[in-house]
LOKOLMI-587238 format. One record per residue (C-alpha): residue number from 1; z, x negated, y; residue in one letter. Coordinates in steps of 0.2 Angstrom, whole numbers, plus 5000, padded with zeros to 4 digits. Each point is the difference from the previous one (the first is absolute). Last residue first. Layout:
<recs>
REC   seq      w      u      v   type
REC   NUM      Z      X      Y      A
...
</recs>
This chain:
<recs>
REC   seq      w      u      v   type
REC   494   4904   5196   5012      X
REC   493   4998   4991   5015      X
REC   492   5015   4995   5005      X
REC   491   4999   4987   4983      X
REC   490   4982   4995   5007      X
REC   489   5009   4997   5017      X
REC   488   5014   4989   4992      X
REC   487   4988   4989   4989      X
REC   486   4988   4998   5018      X
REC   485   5017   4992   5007      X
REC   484   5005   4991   4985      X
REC   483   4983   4988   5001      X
REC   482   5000   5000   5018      X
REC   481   5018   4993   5001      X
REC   480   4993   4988   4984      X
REC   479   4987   4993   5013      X
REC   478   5013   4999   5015      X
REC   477   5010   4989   4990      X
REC   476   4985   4991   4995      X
REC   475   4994   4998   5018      X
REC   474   5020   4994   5006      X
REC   473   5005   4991   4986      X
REC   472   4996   4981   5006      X
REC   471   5002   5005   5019      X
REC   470   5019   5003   4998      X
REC   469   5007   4984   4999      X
REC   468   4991   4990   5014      X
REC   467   4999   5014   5009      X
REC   466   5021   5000   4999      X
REC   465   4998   4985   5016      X
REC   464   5019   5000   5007      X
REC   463   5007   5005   4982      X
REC   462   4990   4990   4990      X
REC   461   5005   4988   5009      X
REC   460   5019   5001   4999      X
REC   459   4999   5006   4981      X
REC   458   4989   4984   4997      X
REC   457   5010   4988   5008      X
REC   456   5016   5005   4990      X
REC   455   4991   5000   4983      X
REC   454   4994   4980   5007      X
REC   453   5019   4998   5005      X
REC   452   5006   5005   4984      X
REC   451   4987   4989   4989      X
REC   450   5006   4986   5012      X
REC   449   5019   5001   4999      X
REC   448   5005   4994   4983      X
REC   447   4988   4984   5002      X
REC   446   5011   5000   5015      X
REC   445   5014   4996   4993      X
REC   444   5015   5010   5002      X
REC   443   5015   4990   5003      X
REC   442   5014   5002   4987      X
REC   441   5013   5012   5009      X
REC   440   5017   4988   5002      X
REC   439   5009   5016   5010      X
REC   438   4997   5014   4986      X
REC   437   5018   4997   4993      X
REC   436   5007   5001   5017      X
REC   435   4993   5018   5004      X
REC   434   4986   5000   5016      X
REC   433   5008   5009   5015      X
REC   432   4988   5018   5002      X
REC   431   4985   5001   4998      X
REC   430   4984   4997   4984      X
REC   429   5008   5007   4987      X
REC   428   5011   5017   5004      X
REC   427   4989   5001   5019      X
REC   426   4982   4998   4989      X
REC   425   5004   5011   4986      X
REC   424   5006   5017   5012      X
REC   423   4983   4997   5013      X
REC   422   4991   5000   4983      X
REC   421   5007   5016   4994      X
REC   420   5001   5007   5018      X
REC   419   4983   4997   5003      X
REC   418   4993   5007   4987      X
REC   417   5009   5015   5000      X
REC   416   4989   5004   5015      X
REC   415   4984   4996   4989      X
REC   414   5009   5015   4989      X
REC   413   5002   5012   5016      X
REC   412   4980   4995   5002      X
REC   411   4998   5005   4983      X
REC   410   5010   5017   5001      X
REC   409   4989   5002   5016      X
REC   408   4983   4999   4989      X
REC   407   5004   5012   4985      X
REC   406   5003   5013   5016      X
REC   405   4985   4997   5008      X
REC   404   4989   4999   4984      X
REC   403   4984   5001   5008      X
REC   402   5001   4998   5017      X
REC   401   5012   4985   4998      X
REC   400   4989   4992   4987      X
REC   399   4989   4990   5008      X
REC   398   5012   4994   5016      X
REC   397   5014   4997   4985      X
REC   396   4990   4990   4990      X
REC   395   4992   4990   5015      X
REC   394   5017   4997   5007      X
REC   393   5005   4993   4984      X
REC   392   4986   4987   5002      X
REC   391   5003   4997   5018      X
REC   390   5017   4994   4997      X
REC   389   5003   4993   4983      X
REC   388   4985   4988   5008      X
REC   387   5011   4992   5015      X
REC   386   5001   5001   5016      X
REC   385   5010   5016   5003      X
REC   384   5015   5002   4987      X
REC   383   4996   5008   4986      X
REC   382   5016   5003   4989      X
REC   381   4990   4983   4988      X
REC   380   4994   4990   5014      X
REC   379   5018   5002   5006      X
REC   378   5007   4995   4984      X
REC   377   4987   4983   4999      X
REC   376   5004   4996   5017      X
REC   375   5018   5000   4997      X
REC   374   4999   4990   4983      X
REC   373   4989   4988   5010      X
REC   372   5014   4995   5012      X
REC   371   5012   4999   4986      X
REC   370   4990   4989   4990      X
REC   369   4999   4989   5015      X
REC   368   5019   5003   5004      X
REC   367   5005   4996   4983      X
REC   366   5016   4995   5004      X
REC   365   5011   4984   5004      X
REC   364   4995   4994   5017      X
REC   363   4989   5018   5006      X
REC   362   5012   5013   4991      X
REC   361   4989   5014   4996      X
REC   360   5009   4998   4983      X
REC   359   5016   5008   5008      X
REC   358   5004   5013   4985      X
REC   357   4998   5001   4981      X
REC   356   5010   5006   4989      X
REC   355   4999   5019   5003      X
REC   354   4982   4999   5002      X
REC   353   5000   4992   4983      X
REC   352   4984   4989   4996      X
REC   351   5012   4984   4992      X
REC   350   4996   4983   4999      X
REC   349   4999   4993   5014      X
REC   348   4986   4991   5002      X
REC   347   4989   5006   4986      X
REC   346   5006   5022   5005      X
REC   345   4996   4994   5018      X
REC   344   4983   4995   4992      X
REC   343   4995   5013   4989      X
REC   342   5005   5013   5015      X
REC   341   4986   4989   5011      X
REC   340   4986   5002   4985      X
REC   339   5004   5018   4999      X
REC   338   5000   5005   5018      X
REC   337   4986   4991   5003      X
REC   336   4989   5008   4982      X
REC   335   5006   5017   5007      X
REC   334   4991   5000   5015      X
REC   333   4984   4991   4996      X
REC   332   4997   5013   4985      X
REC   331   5006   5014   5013      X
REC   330   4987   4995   5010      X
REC   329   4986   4999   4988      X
REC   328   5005   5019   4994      X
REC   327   5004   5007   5017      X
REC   326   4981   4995   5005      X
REC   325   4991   5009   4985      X
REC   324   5012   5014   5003      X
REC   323   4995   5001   5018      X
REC   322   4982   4998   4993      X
REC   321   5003   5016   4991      X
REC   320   5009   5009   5015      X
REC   319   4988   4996   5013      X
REC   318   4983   5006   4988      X
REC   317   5011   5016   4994      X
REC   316   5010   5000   4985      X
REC   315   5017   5009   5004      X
REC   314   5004   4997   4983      X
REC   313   4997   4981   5002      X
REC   312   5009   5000   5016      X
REC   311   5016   5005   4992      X
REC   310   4997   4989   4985      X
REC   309   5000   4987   5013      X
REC   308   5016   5004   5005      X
REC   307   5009   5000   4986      X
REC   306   4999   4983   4995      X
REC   305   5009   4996   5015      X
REC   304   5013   5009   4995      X
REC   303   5001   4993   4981      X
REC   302   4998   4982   5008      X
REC   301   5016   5003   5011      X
REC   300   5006   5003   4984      X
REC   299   4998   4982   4994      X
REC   298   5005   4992   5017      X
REC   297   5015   5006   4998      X
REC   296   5002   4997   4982      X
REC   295   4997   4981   5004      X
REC   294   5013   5000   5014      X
REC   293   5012   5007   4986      X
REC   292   5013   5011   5008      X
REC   291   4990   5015   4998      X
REC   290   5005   5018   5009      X
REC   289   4988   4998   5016      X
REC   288   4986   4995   4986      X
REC   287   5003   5018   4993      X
REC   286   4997   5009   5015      X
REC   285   4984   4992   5004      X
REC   284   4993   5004   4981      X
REC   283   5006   5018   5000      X
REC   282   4992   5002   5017      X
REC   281   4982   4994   4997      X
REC   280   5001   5006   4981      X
REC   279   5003   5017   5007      X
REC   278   4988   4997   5015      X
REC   277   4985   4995   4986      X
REC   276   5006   5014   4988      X
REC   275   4997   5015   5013      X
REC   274   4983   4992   5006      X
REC   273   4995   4999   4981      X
REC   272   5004   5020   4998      X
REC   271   4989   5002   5015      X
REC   270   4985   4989   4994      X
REC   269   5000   5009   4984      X
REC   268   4987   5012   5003      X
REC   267   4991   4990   5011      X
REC   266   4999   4985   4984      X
REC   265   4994   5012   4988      X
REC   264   4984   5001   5010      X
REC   263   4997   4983   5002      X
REC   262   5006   4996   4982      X
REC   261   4991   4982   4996      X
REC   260   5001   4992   5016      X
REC   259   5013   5010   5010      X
REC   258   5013   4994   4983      X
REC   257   4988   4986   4995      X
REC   256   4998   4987   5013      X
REC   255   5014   5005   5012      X
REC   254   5014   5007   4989      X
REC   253   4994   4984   4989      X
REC   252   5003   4987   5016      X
REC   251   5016   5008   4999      X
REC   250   5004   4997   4984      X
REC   249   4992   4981   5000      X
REC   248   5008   4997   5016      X
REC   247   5017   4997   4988      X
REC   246   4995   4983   4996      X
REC   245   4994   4993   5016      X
REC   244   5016   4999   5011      X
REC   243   5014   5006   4992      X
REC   242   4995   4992   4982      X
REC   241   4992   4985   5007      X
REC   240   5015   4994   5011      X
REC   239   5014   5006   4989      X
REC   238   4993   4986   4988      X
REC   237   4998   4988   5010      X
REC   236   5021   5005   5005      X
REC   235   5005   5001   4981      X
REC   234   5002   5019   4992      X
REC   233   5017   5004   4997      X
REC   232   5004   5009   5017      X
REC   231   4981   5006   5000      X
REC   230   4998   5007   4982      X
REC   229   5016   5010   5001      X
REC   228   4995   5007   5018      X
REC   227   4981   5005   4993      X
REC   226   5005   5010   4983      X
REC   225   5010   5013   5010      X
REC   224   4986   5005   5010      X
REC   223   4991   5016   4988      X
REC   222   5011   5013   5010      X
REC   221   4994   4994   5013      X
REC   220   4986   4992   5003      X
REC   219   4992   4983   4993      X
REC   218   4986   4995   5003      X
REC   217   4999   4996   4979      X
REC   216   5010   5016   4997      X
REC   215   4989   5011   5014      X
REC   214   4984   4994   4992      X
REC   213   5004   5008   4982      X
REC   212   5006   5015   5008      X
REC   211   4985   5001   5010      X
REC   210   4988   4998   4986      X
REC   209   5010   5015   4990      X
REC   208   4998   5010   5016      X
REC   207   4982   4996   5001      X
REC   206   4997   5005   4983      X
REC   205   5007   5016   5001      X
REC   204   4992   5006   5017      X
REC   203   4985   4992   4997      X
REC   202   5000   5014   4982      X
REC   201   5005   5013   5013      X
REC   200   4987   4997   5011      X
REC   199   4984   5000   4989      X
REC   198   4993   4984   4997      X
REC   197   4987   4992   5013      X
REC   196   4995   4984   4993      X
REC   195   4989   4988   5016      X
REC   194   5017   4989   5000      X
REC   193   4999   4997   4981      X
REC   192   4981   4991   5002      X
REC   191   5008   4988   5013      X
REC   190   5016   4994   4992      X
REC   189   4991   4996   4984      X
REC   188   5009   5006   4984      X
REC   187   4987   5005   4988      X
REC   186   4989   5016   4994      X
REC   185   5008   5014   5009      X
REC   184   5003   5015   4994      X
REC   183   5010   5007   5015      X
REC   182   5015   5003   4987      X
REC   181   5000   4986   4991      X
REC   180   4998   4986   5013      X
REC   179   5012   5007   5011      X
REC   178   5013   5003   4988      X
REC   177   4998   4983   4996      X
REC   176   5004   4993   5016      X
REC   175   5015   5012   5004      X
REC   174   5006   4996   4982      X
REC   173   4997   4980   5005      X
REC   172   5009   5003   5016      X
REC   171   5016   5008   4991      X
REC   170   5000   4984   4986      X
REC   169   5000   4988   5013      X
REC   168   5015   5008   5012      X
REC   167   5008   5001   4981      X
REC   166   4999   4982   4999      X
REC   165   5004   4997   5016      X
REC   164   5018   5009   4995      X
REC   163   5004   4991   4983      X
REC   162   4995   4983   5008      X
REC   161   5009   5002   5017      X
REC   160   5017   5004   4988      X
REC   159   4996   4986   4989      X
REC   158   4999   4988   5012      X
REC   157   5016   5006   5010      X
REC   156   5010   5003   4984      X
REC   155   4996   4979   4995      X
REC   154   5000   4995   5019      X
REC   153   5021   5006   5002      X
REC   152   5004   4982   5001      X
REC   151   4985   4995   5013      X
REC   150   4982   4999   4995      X
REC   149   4990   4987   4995      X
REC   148   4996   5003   4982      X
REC   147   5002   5020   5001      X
REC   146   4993   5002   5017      X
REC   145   4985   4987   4997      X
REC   144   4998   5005   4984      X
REC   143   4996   5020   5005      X
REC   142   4990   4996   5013      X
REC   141   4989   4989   4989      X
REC   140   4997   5014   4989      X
REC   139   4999   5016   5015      X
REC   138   4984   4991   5006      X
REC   137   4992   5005   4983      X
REC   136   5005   5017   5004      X
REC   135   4989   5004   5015      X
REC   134   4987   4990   4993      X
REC   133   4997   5008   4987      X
REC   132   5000   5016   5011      X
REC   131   4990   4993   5011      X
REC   130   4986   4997   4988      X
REC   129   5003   5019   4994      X
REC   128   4995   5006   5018      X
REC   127   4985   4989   5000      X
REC   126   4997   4992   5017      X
REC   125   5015   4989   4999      X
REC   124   5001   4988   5014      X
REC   123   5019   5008   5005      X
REC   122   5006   4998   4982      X
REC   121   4990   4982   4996      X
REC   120   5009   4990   5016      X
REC   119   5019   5009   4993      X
REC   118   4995   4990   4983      X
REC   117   4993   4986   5005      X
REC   116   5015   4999   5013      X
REC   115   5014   5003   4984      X
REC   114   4989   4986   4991      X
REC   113   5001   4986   5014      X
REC   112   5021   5005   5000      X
REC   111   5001   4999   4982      X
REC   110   4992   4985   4998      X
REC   109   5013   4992   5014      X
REC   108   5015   5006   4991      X
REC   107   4993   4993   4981      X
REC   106   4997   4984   5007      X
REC   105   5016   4998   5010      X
REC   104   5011   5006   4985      X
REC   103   5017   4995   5012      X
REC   102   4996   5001   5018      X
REC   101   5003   4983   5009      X
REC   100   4986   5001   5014      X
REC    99   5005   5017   5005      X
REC    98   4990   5013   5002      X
REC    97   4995   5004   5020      X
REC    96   4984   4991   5000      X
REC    95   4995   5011   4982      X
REC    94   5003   5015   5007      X
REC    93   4995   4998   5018      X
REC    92   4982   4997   4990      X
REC    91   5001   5015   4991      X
REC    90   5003   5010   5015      X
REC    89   4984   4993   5008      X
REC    88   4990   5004   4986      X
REC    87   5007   5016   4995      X
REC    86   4999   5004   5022      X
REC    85   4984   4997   4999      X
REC    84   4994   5011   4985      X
REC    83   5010   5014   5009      X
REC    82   4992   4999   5015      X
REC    81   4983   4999   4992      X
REC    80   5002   5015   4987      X
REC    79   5000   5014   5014      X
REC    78   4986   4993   5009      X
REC    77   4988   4997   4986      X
REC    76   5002   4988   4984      X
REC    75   4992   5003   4984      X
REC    74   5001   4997   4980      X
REC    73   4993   5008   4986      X
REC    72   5003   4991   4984      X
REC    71   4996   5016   4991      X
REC    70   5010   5011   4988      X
REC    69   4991   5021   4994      X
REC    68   5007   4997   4983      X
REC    67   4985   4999   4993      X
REC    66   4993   4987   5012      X
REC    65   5013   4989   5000      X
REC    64   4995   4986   5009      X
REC    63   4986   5000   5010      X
REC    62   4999   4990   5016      X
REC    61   5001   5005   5020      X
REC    60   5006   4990   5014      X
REC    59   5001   5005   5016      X
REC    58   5000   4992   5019      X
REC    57   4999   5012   5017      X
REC    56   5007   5017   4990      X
REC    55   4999   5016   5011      X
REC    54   5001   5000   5018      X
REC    53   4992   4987   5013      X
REC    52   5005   4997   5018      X
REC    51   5014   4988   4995      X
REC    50   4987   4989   4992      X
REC    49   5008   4987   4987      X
REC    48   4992   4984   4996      X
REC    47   5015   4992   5008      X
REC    46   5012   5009   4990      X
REC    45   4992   4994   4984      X
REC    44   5000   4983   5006      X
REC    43   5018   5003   5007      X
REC    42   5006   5006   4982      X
REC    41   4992   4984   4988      X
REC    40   5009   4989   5013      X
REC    39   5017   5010   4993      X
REC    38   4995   4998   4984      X
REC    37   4997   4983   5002      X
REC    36   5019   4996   5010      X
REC    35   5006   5009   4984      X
REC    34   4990   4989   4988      X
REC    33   5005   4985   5012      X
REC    32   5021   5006   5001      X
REC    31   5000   5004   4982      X
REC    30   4993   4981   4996      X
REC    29   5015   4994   5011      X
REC    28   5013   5011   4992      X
REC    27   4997   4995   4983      X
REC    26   4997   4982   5000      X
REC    25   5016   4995   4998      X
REC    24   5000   5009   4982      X
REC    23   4989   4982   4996      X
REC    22   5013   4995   4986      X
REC    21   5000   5019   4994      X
REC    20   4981   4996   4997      X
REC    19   4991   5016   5010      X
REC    18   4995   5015   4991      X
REC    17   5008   5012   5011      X
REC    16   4992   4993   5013      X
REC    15   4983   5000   4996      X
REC    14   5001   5016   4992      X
REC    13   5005   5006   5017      X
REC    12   4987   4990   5011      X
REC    11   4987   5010   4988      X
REC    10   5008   5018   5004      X
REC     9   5001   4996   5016      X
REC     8   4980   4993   5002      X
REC     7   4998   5016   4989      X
REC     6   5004   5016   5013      X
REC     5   4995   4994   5017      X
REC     4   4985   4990   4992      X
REC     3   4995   5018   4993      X
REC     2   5000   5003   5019      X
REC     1   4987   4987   5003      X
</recs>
């Protein structure tokens, strides 16, 4: 079953990429059923899951490798689960909100199923070289999409991202090897290299070249300046996957391997990592109030939120872990709104200039729907009450306010920022007396307005029942707190 997750994509890809030109039609529809299937495939593994239990609920193991340590190890726990269902949902708003006329159909949509199988196989992975592999195989697909796809700058974009994920690989595979060779090891398995104890220093080193590598993908400043270029040239699906799936692979790795791997390492770090998080946090809200592209807006609102869970990873105590785990799914939902509904004002009218635009809220010749959920979708995100931006950043502040008091405030002051970036946007676009040469809007359908309202359903629900969310991460959470908690009091020790 989850190897199904990772090869029914991979199959439907090949499919359509080998499709008849004369039968190119047929793209989207048969991306939409092995989408729909993966996304089936997620809620039977979901449903067999038992929030009660930690440690992996479904493996697969095979030999590979075995000289070079490899094996087809996969599993799925508490920390995976989220994040392999909101892949799978993701991927499906994707491919729903791609239009029906894209050039290369065949080619697009395989790339899409093969970006999921990749992603799907990175936070299965059992193996630490598996994910690896699969951490830069996702890149590929990535890559075409931006450059094919893109906007007129996408060339520069693509390579850029390429150039600088490639270097986050190459830094996790150095962390990874240095691992294996220095604590003797005999493969790869995730759970053999957690019981490895090396000396400080030598956890030290590697953990800070793991981080490095992590903190480009996430990303954090000063290792950001990839992610606004590949936003503003990226297409809207593609926006979609890369805020909200794509760059949960780094954090999910601070998580999974950085307080996994280097427990002790970890606590002496955590303070510098606190530091980081409310620099990135205010560097990334201050730059969105200076954009004038509603696409680089939302983009560096990303880097701020990012931010926030690599505060509560450092503060790494059972709260601020399944905080993290909770700020990362919302986030995802977050981001994905904001950029599907600033692909569409940029589709009807053209432009994405907060300068430009003004009046769209207009209810005879605006957007007023996309309007209306624009304004939910930026209060979800300042954390307004209600809705799951709220309670998720209140977890990560609440766990790590006694901890990193100081690192906690400046991320409050930058959800404060929030606001007012946001709050700026919406009055430029959205009020004021709409422009006559914006007055004959073409009417949004509401095949355009369904994925949105379904994100939109989901961050107001979430955000009045947040057990829902929560519950999935909460004992494995709580498992890995343990885990870095005894790796602390050893370190006291001596």
């Amino acid at each position: 079953m989850l190897s199904a997750l990772i090869w029914i994509p991979v199959i439907g890809g090949i499919i359509i990429g080998f499709l008849p030109e004369k039968q190119a039609e047929k793209a989207r529809p048969l991306a939409f059923v092995f989408a729909g299937i993966i996304l089936a495939f997620t809620f039977a593994i979901a449903l067999q899951f038992d929030p009660n239990q930690s440690g992996l609920f479904l493996s697969e193991s095979f030999s590979w490798l075995e000289q070079l340590g490899l094996t087809y190890s996969l599993g799925v726990d508490g920390l995976a689960l989220p994040l392999i269902f909101l892949n799978s949902f993701l991927t499906f708003v994707a491919i729903y909100a791609s239009s029906p006329k894209i050039a290369r159909s065949r080619f697009y949509y395989a790339l899409l199923l093969f970006l999921s199988a990749g992603t799907a196989g990175a936070f299965l992975a059992q193996n630490v070289l598996l994910f690896f592999l699969f951490y830069e195989v996702e890149l590929i697909p990535l890559y075409f999409l931006i450059a094919i796809w893109g906007g007129t700058n996408r060339g520069y974009a693509a390579t850029k991202f390429l150039l600088y994920t490639a270097l986050s690989g190459a830094l996790v595979l150095a962390s990874f090897l240095g691992l294996v060779w220095l604590s003797g090891a005999s493969s790869f398995d995730y759970e053999p290299l957690r019981s490895q104890m090396l000396p400080l220093g030598s956890q030290i080193i590697l953990l800070i070249i793991l981080l490095v590598g992590l903190a480009i993908k996430i990303p954090i400043f000063p290792f950001h300046t990839w992610l606004p270029d590949a936003h503003v040239e990226a297409s809207t699906p593609i926006s979609v996957l890369l805020a909200g799936v794509l760059l949960k692979l780094g954090t999910y790795g601070l998580l999974r391997f950085g307080v996994g791997l280097f427990p002790e390492a970890w606590a002496v770090l955590a303070p510098y990592l606190a530091i980081i998080a409310a620099i990135s946090a205010l560097f990334g809200a201050l730059a969105a109030i200076s954009q004038k592209d509603m696409k680089r807006v939302v983009a560096y609102s990303s880097i701020a939120h990012m931010a926030y869970i690599l505060l509560a990873a450092a503060t790494a105590t059972s709260l601020s872990l399944v905080a993290a785990m909770a700020q990362m799914v919302s986030h995802g939902l977050i981001s994905a709104l904001l950029f599907l509904l600033v692909g569409v004002v940029g589709k009807k009218t053209g432009t994405r200039d907060v300068d430009t635009l003004r009046g769209l809220l207009n209810p005879e010749r605006g957007l007023p729907i996309i309007g209306s959920l624009m304004i939910l979708g930026v209060m979800a995100s300042a954390g307004i009450p209600g809705m799951v931006g709220f309670i998720t950043e209140f977890m990560v502040f609440r766990s790590a306010f006694n901890t990193f008091t100081i690192a906690t405030l400046l991320c409050m002051v930058g959800t404060g920022l929030t606001a007012v970036y946001f709050l700026l946007m919406i009055n430029r676009v959205f009020f004021g007396r709409l422009p006559q040469a914006f007055s004959d809007l073409p009417v949004v359908p509401w095949s355009d307005r369904i994925p949105a309202i379904v994100l939109a359903a989901l961050i107001v629900i979430l955000g009045l029942q947040p057990n829902w969310l929560v519950r999935w991460s909460e004992v494995e959470t709580a498992s890995l707190s343990q885990f870095h908690g005894e790796a602390v009091v050893s370190l006291e020790s001596h």
